[in-house]
C-alpha positions as CSV (number, residue, x, y, z in Angstrom):
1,X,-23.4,13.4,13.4
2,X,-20.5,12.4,12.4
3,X,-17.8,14.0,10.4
4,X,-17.1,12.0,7.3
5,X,-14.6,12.2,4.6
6,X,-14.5,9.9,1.2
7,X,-11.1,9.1,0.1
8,X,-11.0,8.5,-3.5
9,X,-8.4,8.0,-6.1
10,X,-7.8,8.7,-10.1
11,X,-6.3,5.0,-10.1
12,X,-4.3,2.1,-8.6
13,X,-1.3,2.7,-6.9
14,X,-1.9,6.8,-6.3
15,X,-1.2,6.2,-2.7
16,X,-4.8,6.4,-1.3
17,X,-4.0,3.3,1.4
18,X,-0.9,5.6,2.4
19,X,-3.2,8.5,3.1
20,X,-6.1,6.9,4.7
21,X,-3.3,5.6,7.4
22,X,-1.7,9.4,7.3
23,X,-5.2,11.1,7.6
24,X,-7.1,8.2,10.5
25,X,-3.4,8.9,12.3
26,X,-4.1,13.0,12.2
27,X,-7.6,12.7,12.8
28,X,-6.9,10.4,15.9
29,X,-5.0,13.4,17.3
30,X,-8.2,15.9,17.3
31,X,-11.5,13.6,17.4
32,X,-11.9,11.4,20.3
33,X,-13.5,8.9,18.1
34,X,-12.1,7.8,14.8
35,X,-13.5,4.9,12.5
36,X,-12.6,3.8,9.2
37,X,-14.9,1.6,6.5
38,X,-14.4,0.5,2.9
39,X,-17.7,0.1,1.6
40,X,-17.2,-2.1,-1.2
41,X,-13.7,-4.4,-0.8
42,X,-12.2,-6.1,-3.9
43,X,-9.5,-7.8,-2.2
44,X,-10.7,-10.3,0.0
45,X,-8.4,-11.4,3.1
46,X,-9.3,-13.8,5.9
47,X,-8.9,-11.8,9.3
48,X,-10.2,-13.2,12.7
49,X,-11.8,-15.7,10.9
50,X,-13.9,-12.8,9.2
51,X,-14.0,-12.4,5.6
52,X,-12.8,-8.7,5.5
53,X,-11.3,-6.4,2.7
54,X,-7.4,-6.6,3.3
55,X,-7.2,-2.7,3.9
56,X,-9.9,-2.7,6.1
57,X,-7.8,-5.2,8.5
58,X,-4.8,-3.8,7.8
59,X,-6.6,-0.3,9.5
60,X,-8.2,-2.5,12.0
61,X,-4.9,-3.3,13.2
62,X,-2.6,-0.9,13.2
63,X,-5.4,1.5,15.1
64,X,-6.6,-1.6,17.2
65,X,-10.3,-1.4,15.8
66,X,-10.9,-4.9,15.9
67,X,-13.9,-4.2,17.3
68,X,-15.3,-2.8,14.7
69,X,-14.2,-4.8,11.7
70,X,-17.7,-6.1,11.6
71,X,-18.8,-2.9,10.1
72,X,-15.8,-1.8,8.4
73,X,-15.9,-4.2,5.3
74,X,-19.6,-4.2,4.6
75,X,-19.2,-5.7,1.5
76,X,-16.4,-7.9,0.2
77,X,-16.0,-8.7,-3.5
78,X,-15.2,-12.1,-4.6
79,X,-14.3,-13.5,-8.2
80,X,-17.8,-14.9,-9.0
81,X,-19.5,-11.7,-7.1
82,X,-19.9,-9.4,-10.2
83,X,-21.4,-12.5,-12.6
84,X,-23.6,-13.8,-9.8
85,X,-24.9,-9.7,-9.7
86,X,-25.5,-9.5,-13.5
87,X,-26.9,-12.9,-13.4
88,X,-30.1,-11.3,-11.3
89,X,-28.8,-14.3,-7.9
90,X,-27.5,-11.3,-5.9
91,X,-30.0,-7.7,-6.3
92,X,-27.5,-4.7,-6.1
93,X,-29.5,-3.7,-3.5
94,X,-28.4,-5.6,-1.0
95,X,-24.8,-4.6,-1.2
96,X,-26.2,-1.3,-0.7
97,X,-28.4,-1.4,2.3
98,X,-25.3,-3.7,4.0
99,X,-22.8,-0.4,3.1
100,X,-25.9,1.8,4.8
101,X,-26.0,-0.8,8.3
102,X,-22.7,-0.4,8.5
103,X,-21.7,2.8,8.3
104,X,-25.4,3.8,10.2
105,X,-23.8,1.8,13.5
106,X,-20.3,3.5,12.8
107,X,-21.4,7.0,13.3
108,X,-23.2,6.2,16.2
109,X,-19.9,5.6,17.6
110,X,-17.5,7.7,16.6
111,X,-16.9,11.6,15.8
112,X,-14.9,11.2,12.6
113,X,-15.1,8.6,9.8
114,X,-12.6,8.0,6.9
115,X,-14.6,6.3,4.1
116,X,-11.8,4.4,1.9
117,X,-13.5,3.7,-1.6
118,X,-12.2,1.1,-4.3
119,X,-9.9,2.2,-6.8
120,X,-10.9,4.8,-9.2
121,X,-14.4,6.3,-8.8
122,X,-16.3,4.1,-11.7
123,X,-15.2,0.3,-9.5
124,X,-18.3,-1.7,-8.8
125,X,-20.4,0.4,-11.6
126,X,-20.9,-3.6,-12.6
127,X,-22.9,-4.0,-9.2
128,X,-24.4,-0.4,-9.4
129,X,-22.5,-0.2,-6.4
130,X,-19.6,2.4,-7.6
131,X,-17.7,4.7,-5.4
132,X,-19.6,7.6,-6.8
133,X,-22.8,5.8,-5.9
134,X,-21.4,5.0,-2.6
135,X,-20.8,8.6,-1.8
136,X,-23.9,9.9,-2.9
137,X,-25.4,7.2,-0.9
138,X,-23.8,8.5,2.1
139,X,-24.1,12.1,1.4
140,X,-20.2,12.4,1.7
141,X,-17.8,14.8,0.0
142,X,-14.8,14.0,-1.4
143,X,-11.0,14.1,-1.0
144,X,-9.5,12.9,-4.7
145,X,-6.4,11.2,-4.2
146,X,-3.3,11.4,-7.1
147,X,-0.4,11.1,-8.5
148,X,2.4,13.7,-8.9
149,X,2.2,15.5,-12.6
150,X,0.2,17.4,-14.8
151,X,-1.1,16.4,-17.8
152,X,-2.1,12.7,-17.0
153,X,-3.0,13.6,-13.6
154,X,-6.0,16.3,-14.5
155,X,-7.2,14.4,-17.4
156,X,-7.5,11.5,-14.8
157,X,-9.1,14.0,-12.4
158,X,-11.5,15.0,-15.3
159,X,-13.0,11.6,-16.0
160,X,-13.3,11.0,-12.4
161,X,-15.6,14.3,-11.8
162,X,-17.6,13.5,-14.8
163,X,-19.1,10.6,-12.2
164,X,-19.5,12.6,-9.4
165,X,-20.8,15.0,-11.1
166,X,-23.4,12.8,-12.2
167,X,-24.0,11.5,-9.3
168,X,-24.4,15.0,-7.5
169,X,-21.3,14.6,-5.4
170,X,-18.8,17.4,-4.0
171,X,-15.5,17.0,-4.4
172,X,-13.8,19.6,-2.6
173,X,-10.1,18.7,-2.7
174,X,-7.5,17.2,-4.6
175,X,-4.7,15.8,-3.0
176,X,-1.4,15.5,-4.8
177,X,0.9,12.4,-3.5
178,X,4.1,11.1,-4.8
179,X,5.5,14.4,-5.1
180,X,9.2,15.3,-6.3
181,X,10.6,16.9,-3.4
182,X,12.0,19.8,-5.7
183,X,9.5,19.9,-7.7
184,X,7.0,20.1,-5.3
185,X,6.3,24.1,-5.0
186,X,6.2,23.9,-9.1
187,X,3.8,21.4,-9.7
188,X,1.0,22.0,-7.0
189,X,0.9,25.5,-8.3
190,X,0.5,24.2,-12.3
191,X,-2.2,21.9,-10.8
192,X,-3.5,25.0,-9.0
193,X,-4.1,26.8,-12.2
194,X,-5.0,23.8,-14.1
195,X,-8.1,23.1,-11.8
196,X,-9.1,26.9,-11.4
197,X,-12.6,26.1,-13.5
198,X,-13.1,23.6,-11.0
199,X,-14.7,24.3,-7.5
200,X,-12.2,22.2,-5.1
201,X,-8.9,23.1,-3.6
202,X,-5.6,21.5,-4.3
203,X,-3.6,19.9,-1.8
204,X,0.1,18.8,-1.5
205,X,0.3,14.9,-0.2
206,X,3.2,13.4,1.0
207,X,6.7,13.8,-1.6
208,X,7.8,10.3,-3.1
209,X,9.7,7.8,-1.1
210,X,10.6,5.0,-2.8
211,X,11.3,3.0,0.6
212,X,7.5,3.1,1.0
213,X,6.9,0.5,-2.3
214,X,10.1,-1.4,-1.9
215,X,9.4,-5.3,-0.4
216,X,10.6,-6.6,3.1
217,X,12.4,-9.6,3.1
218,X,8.9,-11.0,4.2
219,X,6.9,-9.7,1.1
220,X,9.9,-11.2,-1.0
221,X,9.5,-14.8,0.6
222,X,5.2,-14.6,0.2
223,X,5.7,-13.2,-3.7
224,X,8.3,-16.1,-4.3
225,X,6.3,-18.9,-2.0
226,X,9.8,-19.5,-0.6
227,X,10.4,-20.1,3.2
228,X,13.0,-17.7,4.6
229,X,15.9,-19.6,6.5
230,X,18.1,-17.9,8.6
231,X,17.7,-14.9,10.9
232,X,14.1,-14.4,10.8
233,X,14.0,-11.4,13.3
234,X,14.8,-9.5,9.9
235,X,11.7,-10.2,8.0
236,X,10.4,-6.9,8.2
237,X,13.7,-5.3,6.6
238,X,13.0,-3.0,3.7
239,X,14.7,-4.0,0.9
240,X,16.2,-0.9,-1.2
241,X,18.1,-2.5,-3.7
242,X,18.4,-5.7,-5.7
243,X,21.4,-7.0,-7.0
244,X,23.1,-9.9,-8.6
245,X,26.1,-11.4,-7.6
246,X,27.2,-11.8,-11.3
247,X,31.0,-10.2,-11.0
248,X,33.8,-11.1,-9.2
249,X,33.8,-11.6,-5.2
250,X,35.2,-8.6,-4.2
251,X,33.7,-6.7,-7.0
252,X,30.7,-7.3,-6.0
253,X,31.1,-6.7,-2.1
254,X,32.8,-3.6,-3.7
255,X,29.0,-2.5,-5.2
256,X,27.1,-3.3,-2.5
257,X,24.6,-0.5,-1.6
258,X,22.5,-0.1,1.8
259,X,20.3,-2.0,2.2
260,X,20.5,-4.8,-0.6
261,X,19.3,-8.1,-1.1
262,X,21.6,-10.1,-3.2
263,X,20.8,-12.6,-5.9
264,X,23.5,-15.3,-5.8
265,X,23.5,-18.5,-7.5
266,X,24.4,-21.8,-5.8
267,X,27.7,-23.0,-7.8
268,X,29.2,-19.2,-6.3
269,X,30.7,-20.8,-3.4
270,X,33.2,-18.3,-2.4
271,X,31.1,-15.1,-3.0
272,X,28.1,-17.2,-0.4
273,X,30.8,-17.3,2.0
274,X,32.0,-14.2,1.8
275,X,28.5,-12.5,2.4
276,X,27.9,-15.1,5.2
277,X,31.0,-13.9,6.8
278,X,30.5,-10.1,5.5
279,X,27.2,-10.3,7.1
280,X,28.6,-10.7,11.0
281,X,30.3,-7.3,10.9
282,X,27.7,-4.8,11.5
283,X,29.6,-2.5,8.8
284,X,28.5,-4.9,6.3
285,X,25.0,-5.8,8.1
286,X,23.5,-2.7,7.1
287,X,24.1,-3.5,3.7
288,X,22.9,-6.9,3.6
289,X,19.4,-7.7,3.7
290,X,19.7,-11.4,2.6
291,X,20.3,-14.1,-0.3
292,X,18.4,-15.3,-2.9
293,X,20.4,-18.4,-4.1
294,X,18.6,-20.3,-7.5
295,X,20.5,-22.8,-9.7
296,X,19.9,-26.4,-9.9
297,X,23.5,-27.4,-8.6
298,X,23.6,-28.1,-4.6
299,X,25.2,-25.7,-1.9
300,X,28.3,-27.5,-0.9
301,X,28.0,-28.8,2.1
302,X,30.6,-26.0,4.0
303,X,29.3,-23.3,2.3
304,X,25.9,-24.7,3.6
305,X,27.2,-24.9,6.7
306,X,29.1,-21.1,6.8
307,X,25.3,-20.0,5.9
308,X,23.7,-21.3,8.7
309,X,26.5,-20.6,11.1
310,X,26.2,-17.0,10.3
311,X,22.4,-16.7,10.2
312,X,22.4,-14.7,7.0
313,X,18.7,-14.7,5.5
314,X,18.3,-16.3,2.8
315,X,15.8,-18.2,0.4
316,X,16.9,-21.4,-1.7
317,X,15.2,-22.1,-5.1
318,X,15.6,-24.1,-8.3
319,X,12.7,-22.7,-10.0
320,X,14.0,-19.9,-11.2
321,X,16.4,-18.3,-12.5
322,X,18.8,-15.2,-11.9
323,X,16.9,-13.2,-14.3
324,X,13.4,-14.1,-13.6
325,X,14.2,-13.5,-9.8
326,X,15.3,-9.9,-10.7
327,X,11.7,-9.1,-12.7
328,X,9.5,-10.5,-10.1
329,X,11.1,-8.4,-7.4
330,X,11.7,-5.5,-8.9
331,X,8.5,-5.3,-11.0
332,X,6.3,-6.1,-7.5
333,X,4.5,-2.9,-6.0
334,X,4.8,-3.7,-2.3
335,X,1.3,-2.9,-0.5
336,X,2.1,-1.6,3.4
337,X,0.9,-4.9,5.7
338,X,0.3,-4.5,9.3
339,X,3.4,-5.7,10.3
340,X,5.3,-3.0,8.5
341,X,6.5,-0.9,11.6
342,X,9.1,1.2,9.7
343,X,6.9,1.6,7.2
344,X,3.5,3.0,8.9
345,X,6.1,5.1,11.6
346,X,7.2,6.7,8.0
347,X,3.8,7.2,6.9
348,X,2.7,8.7,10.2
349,X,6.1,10.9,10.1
350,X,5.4,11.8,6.3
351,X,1.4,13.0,7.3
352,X,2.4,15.2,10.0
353,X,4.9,17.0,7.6
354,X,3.4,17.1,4.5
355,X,-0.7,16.9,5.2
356,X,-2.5,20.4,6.1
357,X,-5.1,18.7,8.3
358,X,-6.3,21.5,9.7
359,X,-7.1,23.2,6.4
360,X,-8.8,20.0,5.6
361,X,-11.0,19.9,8.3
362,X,-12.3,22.7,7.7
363,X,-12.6,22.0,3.9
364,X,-14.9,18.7,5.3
């Protein structure tokens, strides 16, 4: 039988992706085996011409099991799914018996299995398919994934034991992510003592790294529906700053920070060129991502042609404007995609240092 581990989380963005990819990459190193399902998928993606959850391809990839996606995103939930269930055209029980096939024909091929669930632990109560049923379902214990903090993060903790609790599920650990680097020490011990009614062990995650939500110059072009021009070798740049070309031309190459993409509108001829030319010195390279240029007057024609001659990145819009560009990048939480590198080599980096595997293993 299989080892199995249920990876859930107090809420969105606690990291739980991030540690599923940490934990399959550590496990990988001890089991000879190692396969991965989401039970229940809310965000539908179109892989191999399968209809898969999108982190369930995203795993599929990066650890080449391809062969397995078939099982590894039993069921995927689309925007009519949870109506058509309450409805009485789709019997919960059906989503249930395909999450059982699936993960049946998963352990009879591997030694280790990291069960990914949805969200916090009440997603899918609508289909009486929630992660809390799910585990129980598969008589799996579970590894609660969080954020860094106290207060918020046990009273989330709390309401998500209430439905494992009444479910008759174990969770055994808590594992704190997004940590503060100096903080770190303080705050697992506060969580320690907070938790020391509960029967579970806390564990330190990986500390925060902002470079792990920031965008790539391709998330940027997919969020804006803009087609990059330029050097597109440098798609998968991470993108640690955004700033506007709003001051004067050397001003502005005076603030630039490593690495930055630059909002620049299209009447600032002599700043587009100076970046074009800036961006050919590999001094300056490193600082410069790429250009976002809105406005709704043209590019000249030679500082058109300076652009393309240097092979700066960039992305042309008169939709919107400097401001609204700023929110939407800013504001976006950029989700790890397979394509990622520097990314997931971070994440597998950041698991070895931070995760106690072994002491999980034997908690599982």
């Amino acid at each position: 039988m299989a080892k199995k581990i249920f990876i859930a989380a107090t809420g969105q963005n606690c990291g739980k992706t991030t540690t599923c990819i940490g934990l399959m990459h550590l496990a990988q190193k001890k089991y000879g085996r190692v396969g991965f399902i989401k039970p229940l998928g809310p965000k539908p993606a179109t892989f191999h011409r399968c209809t898969v959850d999108k982190d369930a391809a995203l795993i599929a990839q990066v650890f080449e099991l391809e062969n397995d996606l078939r099982w590894m995103s039993p069921v995927v939930v689309h925007p009519e799914t949870t109506r058509r269930v309450v409805d009485g055209e789709i019997p919960p029980h059906e989503f249930q018996e395909r999450i059982m096939r699936a993960y049946g024909e998963l352990e009879k091929r591997c030694d280790c299995i990291i069960i990914e669930g949805s969200g916090h632990p009440g997603v899918g109560s609508v289909m009486k398919t929630s992660n809390a049923h799910i585990a129980r379902m598969l008589n799996a214990p579970v590894l609660m994934v969080t954020g860094g903090g106290l207060g918020n993060v046990v009273d989330m903790i709390s309401m998500g034991l209430a439905l494992f609790e009444k479910e008759g599920v174990e969770v055994r650990a808590v594992l704190a992510n997004k940590l503060i680097p100096e903080k770190r020490d303080r705050t697992l011990d506060y969580l320690s003592r907070a938790l020391a009614d509960e029967q579970m062990t806390v564990i330190g995650g990986v500390d925060y790294h902002p470079v792990l939500a920031n965008p790539t110059l391709r998330r940027v072009s997919k969020l804006l529906e803009l087609p990059l021009q330029g050097n597109r070798r440098e798609m998968g740049r991470i993108i640690n700053h955004v700033q506007i070309g709003a001051a004067s031309t050397q001003r502005v190459t005076e603030l630039l920070k490593e690495p930055s993409l630059l909002i620049v509108t299209s009447s600032r001829d002599e700043l587009l060129v100076t970046l074009a030319n800036l961006y050919k010195i590999p001094a300056y390279r490193s600082r410069i991502v790429g250009l976002v240029i809105p406005g709704t007057s043209p590019v000249s024609t030679i500082t058109q042609m300076i652009l393309d001659r240097s092979n700066i990145p960039y992305m042309r819009t008169k939709e919107y404007t400097t401001a609204e560009l700023y929110g939407i990048i800013t504001e976006d939480v950029s989700k790890i995609t397979a394509a990622d590198t520097e990314k997931l080599g971070l994440v597998r980096s950041l698991a070895e240092t931070y995760i106690d595997f072994e002491l999980l293993d034997k908690l599982f």
